[in-house]
C-alpha positions as CSV (number, residue, x, y, z in Angstrom):
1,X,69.6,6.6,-36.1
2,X,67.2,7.8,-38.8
3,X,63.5,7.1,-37.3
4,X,61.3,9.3,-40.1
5,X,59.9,5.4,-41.0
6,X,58.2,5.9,-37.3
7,X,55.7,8.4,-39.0
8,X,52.7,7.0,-38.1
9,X,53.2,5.6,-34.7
10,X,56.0,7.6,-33.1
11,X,54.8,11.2,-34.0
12,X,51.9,10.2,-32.3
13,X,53.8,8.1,-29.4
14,X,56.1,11.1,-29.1
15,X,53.2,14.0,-29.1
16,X,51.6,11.4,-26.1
17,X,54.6,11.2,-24.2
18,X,56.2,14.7,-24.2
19,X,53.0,16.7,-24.6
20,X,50.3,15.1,-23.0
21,X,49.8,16.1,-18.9
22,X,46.9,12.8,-18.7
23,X,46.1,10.9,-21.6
24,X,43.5,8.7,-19.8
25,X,41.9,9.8,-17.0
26,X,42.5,7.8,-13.7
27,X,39.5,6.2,-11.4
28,X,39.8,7.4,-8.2
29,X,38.7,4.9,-6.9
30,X,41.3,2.5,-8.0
31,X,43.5,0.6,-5.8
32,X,46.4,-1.4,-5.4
33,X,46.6,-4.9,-6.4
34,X,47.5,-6.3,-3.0
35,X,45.8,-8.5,-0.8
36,X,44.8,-8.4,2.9
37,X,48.1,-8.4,5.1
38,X,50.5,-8.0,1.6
39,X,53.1,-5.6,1.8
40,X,52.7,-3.2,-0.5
41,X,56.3,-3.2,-2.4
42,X,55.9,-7.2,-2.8
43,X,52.6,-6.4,-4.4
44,X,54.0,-4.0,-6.8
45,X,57.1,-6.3,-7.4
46,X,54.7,-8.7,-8.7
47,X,52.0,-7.2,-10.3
48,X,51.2,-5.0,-13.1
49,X,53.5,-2.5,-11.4
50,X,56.3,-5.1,-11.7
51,X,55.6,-5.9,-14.9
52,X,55.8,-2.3,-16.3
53,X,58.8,-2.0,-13.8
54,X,60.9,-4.4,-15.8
55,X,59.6,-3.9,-19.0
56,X,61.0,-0.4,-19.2
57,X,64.4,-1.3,-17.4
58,X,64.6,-3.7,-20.3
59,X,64.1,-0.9,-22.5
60,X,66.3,1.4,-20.6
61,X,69.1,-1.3,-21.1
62,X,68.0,-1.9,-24.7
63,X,68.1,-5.6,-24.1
64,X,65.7,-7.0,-27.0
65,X,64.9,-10.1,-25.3
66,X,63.8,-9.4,-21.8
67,X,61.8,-6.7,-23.3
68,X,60.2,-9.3,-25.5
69,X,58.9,-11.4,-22.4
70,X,56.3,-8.0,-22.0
71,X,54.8,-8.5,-25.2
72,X,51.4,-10.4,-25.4
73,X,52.2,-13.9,-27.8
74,X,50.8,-11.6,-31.0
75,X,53.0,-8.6,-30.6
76,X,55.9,-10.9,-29.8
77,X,56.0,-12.1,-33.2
78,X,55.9,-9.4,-35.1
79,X,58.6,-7.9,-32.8
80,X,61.1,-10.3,-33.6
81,X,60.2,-9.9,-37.6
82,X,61.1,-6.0,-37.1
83,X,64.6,-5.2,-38.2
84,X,67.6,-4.4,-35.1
85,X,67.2,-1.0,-35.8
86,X,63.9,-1.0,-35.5
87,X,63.2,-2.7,-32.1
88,X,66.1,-0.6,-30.7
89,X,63.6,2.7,-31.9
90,X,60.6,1.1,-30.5
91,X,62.8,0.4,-26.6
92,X,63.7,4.3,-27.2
93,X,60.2,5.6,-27.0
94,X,59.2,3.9,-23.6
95,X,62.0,5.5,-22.0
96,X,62.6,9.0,-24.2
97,X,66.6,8.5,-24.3
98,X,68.3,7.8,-27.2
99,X,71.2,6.0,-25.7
100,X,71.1,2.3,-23.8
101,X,71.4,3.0,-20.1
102,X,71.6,1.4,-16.9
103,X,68.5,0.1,-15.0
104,X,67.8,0.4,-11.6
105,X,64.6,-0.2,-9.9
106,X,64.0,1.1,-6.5
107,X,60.4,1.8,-4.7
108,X,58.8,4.8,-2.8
109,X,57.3,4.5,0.8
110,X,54.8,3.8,-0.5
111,X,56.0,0.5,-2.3
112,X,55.5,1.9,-6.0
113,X,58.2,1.0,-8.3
114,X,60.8,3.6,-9.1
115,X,63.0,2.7,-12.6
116,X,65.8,5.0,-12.8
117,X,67.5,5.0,-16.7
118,X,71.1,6.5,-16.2
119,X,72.8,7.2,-20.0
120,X,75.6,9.2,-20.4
121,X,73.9,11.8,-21.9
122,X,70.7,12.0,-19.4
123,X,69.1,10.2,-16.7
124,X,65.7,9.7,-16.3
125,X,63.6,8.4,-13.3
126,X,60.2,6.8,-13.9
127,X,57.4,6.5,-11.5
128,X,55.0,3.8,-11.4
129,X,51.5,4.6,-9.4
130,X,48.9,2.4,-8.3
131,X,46.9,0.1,-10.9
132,X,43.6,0.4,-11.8
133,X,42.9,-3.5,-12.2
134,X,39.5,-4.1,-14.0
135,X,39.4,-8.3,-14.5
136,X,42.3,-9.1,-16.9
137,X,43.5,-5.6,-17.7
138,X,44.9,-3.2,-15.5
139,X,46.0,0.5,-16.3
140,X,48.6,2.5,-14.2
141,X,49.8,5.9,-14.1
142,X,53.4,6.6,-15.2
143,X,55.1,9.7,-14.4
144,X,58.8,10.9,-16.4
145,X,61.3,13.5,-15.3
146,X,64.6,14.0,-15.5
147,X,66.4,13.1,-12.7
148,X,68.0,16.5,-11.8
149,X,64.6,18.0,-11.9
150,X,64.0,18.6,-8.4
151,X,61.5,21.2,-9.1
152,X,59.1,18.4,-11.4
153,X,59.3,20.6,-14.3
154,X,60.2,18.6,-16.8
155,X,56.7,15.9,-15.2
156,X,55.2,14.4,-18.0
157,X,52.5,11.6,-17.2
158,X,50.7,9.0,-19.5
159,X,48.7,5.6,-18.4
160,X,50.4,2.3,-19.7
161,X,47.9,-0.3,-20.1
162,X,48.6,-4.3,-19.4
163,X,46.5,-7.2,-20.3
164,X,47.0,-10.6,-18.4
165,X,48.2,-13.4,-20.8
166,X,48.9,-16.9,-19.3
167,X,48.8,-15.6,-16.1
168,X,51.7,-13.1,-17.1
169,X,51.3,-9.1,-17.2
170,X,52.1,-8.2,-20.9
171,X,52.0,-4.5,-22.7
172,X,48.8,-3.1,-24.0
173,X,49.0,0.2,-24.7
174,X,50.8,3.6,-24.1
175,X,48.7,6.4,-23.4
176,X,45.4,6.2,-25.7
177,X,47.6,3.6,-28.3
178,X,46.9,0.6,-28.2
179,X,49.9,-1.3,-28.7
180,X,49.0,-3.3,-31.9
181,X,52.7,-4.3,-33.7
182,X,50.8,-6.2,-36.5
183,X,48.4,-3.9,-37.5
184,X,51.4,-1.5,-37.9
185,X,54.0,-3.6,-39.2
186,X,53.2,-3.6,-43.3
187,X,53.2,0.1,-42.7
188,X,56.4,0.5,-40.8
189,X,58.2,-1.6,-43.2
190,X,57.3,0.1,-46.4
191,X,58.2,3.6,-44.7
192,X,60.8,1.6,-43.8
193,X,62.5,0.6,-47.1
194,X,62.0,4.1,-48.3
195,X,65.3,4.8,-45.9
196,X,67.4,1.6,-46.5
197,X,66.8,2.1,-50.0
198,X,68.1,5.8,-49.6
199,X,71.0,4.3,-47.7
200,X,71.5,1.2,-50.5
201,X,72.2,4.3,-53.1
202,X,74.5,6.3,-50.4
203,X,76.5,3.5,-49.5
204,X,77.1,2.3,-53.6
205,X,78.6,5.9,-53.8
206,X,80.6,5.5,-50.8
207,X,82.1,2.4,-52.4
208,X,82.5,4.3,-55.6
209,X,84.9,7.1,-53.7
210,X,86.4,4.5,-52.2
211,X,87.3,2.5,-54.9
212,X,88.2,5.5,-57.0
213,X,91.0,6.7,-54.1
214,X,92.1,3.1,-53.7
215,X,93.1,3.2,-57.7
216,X,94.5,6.5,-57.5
217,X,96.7,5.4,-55.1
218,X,98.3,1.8,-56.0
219,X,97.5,2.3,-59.4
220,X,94.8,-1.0,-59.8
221,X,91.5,-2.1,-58.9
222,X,91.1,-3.6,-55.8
223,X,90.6,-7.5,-55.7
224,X,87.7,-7.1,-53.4
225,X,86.0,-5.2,-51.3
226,X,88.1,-6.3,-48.5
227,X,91.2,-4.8,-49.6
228,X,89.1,-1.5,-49.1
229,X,88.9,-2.0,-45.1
230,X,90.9,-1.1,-41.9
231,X,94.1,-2.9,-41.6
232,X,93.7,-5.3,-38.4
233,X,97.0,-3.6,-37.8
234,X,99.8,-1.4,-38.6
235,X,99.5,0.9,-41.7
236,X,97.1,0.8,-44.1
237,X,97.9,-0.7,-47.5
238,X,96.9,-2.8,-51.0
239,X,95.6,-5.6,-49.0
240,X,93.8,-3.2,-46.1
241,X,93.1,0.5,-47.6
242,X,91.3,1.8,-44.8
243,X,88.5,3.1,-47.2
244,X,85.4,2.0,-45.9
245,X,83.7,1.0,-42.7
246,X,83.9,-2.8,-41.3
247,X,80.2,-3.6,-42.8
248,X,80.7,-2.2,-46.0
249,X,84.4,-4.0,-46.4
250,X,81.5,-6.9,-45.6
251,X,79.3,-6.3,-48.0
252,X,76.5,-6.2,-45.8
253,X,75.1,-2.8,-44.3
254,X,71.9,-1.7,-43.5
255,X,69.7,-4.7,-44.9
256,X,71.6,-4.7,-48.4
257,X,74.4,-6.6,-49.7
258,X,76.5,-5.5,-51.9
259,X,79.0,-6.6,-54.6
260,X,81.9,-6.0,-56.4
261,X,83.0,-7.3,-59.8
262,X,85.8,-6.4,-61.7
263,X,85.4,-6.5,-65.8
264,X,86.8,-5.5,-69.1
265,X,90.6,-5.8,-68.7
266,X,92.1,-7.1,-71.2
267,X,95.7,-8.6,-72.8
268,X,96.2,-5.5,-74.9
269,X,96.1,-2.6,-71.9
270,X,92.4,-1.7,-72.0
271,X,91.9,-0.2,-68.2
272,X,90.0,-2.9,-65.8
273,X,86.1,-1.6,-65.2
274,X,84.0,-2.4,-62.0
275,X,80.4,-3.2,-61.5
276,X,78.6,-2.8,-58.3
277,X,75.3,-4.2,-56.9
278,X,72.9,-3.9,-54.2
279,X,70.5,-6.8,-53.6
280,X,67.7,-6.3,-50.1
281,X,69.0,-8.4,-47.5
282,X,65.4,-9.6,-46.8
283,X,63.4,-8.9,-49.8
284,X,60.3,-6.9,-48.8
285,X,61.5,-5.8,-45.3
286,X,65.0,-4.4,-45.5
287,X,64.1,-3.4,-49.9
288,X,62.8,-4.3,-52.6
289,X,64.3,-2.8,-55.1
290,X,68.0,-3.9,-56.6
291,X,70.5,-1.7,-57.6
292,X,72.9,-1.8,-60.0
293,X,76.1,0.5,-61.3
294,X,77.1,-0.8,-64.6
295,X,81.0,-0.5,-65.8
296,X,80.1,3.1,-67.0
297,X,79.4,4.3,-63.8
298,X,75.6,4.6,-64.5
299,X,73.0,3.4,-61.7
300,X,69.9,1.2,-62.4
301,X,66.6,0.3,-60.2
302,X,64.3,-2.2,-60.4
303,X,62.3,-4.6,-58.4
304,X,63.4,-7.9,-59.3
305,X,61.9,-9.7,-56.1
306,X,65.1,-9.9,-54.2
307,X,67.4,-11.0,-57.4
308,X,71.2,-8.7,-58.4
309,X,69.9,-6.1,-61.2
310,X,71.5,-5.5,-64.4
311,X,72.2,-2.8,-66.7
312,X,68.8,-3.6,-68.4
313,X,66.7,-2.6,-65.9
314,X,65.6,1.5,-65.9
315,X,68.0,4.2,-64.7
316,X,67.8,5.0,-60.7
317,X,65.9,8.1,-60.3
């Protein structure tokens, strides 16, 4: 996963989570959301602590909609505007591993929820202290380590801040961040089109080498990209190459689409040509500007707000 379109938010979500000892200082005189007579882990299993509880197994699991019920009615929409890859990067963060895990959540003697994120890389255990509950906000201390870390070492420990929406506890903030998708989100997606633009040129190129060994093998131009994919079985051959990736084959991979068209054969044995294009998926989000490789094998850019380029528009640089 290539996450340099984080830049703003995650260096400073990452320099909060793995650097910071305290990013907000805790009241001391905070307590415990429970009432008279309340056990403790029933409080924490439905309060702010289980809020946060299940909010970060969600993210542990990578499972986009559960984590979605944790996000006030604002950040929930411009959530589900953010590409796949993009809301799987933002689940990473709250739980610092890079691979979906399992979820378990557990409590101390004291009733303070425990999520546990086991990967098979890592695991990770998470412990959530008592909140600090000022009217409709509440803030509670959150302490990492890996799980083999007896010692604490590896202890890191931010706030999380909820807010209480609808009578539901819903993420605020990480640390001294408020968690403000909107405010973000024209900036993540133009840092983010810098990448799938990068990729848009990559995977034309791929297709090229592709194409190119295909020929040099059967001797012809494939019909379609199709006949450039993994046979569904057996050995691969002029109806399944096994030249490029499933998505690609497609003509859809990360948030371009891409097409093939043969030209310039003729009756009197002129050798067929190929033209290739790559049009954003969602114009403005996933790209915005279209590529095109004309039957010469040179590349052209432009923005042509969303539409398949041509070899009139300027050389890619």
């Amino acid at each position: 996963m290539k996450l340099k379109y984080w830049k703003g938010f995650f260096l400073l979500l990452c320099g909060l989570l793995l650097g910071a000892t305290k990013c907000i200082a805790q009241d001391q005189t905070s307590k415990p959301e429970a009432s008279p007579g309340t056990p403790a882990i029933a409080a924490a299993q439905s309060g702010p602590g289980g809020a946060l509880s299940k909010a970060l197994a969600a993210a542990c699991s990578q499972n986009q909609m559960e984590f979605t019920r944790f996000f006030t009615v604002r950040n929930k929409e411009s959530f589900t505007r953010m590409t796949p890859a993009a809301r799987v990067a933002l689940m990473k963060r709250f739980v610092l591993l890079d691979e979906p895990g399992k979820a378990t959540i557990s409590a101390n003697p004291s009733g303070r929820p425990i999520v546990r994120c086991e990967t098979p890389g890592a695991t990770v255990e998470m412990q959530i202290g008592g909140a600090d509950v000022r009217d409709n906000m509440a803030f509670l201390p959150l302490e990492l380590h890996e799980a083999t870390d007896a010692a604490g070492a590896s202890a890191r420990q931010i706030n999380m801040g909820l807010v209480r929406e609808e009578g539901d506890w819903k993420l605020l903030s990480l640390g001294v961040l408020l968690l403000d998708l909107p405010a973000l989100e024209a900036e993540w997606d133009e840092s983010e089109i810098e990448v799938t633009e990068k990729e848009a040129l990559e995977s034309l190129e791929t297709i090229v080498s592709a194409v190119d060994l295909y020929r040099n093998k059967y001797p012809h131009l494939p019909e379609s990209l199709s006949n450039l994919a993994s046979p569904a079985r057996g050995k691969p051959s002029a109806d399944a190459a096994g030249l490029l990736d499933a998505d690609l084959a497609k003509g859809t991979k990360d948030g371009y689409v891409f097409r093939y068209v043969i030209v310039g054969a003729n009756g009197v044995g002129a050798p067929a040509k190929y033209e290739l294009s790559a049009t954003p998926l969602r114009y403005g989000q996933t790209g915005k500007r279209s590529f095109f490789r004309d039957s010469k094998g040179v590349v052209h850019a432009a923005d042509r707000q969303g539409a398949v380029g041509s070899e009139t528009d300027p050389k890619a640089e």
